[in-house]
C-alpha positions in Angstrom: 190.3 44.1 147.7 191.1 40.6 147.2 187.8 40.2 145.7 188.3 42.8 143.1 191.3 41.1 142.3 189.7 37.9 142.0 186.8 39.6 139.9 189.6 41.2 137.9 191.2 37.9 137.4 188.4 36.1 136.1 187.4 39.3 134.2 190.9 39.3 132.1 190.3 35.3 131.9 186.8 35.9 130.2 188.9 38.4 128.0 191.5 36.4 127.0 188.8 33.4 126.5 186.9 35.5 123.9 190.4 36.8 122.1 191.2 33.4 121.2 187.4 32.4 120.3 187.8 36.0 117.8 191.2 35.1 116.6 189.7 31.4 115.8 186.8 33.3 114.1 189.4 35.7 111.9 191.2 32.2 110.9 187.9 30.5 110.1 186.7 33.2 107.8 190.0 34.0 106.2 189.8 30.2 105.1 186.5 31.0 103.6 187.7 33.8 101.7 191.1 32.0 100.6 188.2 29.3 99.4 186.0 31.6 98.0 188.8 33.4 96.5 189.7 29.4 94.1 186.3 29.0 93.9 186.3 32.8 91.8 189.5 31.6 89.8 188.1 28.7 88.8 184.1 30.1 87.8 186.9 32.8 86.0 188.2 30.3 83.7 185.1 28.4 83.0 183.5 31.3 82.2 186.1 32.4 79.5 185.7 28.6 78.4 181.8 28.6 78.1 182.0 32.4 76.0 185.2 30.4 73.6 182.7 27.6 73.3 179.7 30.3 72.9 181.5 31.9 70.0 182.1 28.7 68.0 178.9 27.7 68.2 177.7 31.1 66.9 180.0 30.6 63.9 178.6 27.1 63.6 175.2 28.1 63.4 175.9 30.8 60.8 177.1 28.2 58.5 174.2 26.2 59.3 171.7 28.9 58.3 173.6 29.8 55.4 173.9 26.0 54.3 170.0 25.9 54.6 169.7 28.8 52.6 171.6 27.2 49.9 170.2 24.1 50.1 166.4 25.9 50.4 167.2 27.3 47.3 168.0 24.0 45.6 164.7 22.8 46.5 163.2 25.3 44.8 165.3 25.0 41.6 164.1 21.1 42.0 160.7 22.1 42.3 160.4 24.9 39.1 162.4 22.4 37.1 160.6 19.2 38.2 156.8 20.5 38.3 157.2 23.3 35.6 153.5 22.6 34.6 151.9 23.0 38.0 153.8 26.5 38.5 153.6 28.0 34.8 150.7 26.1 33.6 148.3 29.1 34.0 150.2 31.1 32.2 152.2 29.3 29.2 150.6 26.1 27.2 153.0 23.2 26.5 155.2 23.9 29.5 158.5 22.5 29.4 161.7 23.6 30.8 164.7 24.0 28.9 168.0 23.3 30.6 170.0 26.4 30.1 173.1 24.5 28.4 171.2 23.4 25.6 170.3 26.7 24.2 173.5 29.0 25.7 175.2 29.2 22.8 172.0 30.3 21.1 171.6 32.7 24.0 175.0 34.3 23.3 175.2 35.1 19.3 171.5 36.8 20.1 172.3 38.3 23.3 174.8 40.3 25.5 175.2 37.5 28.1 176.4 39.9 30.7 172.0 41.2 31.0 171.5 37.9 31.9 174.6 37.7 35.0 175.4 39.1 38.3 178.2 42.0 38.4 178.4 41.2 42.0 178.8 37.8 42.3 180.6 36.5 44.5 181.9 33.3 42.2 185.2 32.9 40.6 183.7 32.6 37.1 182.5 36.2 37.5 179.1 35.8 37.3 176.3 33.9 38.2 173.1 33.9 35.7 170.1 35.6 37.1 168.2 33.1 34.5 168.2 29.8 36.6 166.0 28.1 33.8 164.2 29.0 30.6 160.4 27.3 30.2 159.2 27.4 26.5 155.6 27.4 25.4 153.1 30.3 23.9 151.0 32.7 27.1 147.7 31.3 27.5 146.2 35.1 28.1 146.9 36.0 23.9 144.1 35.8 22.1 143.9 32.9 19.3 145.2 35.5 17.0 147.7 36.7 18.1 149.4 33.8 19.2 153.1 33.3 18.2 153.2 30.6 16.1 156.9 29.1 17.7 156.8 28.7 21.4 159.1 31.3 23.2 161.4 30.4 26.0 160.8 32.7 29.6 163.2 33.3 31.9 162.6 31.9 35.0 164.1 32.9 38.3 164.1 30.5 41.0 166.9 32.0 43.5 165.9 31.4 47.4 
C-alpha cells in the first residue's frame, strides 16, 4: 500500500507538473493573441490610410487624363493651324487659315452664330464654336470651269 501511495504521489506530482506547463501554455498564447489582436488594429488603420491615399490618387489621375485631353487637343489645333497645307492641300489650292476673329463679325451679319456653337457647353460664355478655324482657298476636285472665282473659307474642326 505504501507503494501505491507513493505511485499516487508522484502520479498527482506529474499532474500538477503538467497543470502549470498548460497554464504557462494558456498565458503564452493569450500574449500572442493580445499581440495579434495590435497587430490587426494597426494593419486596420493602415489599411483605411492606403484606400484614403488610393482615392486621391484616383481623383489625381482623372485630372491628369482630362488635362491630357485638353492639352492633346491643343496639339492638334497647333497642328491644323500651323501645317494647314499638308492636311488640306489635297483638297483646297492656296491653303491658308483664317483666324476666326478676323472674319467673326462678317460671320455674324451673314449668319445665325448660334449653327456654328455648342448648346451644351459647358463654358460660361454659353457656347463654344464647333468651327475651331476657317481655311480659305477654291476645292482642287472642280473642274477649271466651274471654279469659284473668290476663294471660300471651310470650316475646319479640330476638337480632340
Amino acid at each position: 500500500m505504501r507503494e501505491d501511495f507513493s505511485e499516487l504521489r508522484q502520479i498527482v506530482t506529474e499532474l500538477a507538473q503538467a497543470q502549470r506547463r498548460t497554464e504557462q501554455h494558456i498565458e503564452a498564447l493569450v500574449e500572442a493573441q493580445r499581440r495579434t489582436e495590435q497587430r490587426l488594429e494597426h494593419l486596420e488603420v493602415v489599411v483605411e490610410t492606403l484606400v484614403e491615399q488610393v482615392r486621391i490618387l484616383t481623383q489625381a489621375q482623372q485630372r491628369t487624363v482630362d488635362t491630357v485631353g485638353s492639352l492633346k487637343g491643343r496639339i492638334l489645333e497647333w497642328a491644323y493651324r500651323g501645317k494647314a497645307v499638308a492636311y488640306f492641300g489635297r483638297l483646297l489650292r492656296r491653303t491658308r487659315v483664317v483666324a476666326f476673329e478676323t472674319i467673326e463679325q462678317t460671320l455674324e451679319s451673314r449668319l445665325c452664330l448660334q449653327s456654328w456653337t455648342r448648346e451644351t457647353s459647358r463654358e460660361p460664355d454659353g457656347g463654344r464654336l464647333c468651327c475651331d478655324r476657317l481655311a480659305t482657298g477654291p476645292f482642287r476636285l472642280w473642274p477649271a470651269n466651274k471654279r469659284p472665282s473668290e476663294p471660300k473659307l471651310r470650316p475646319v474642326c479640330t476638337r480632340w
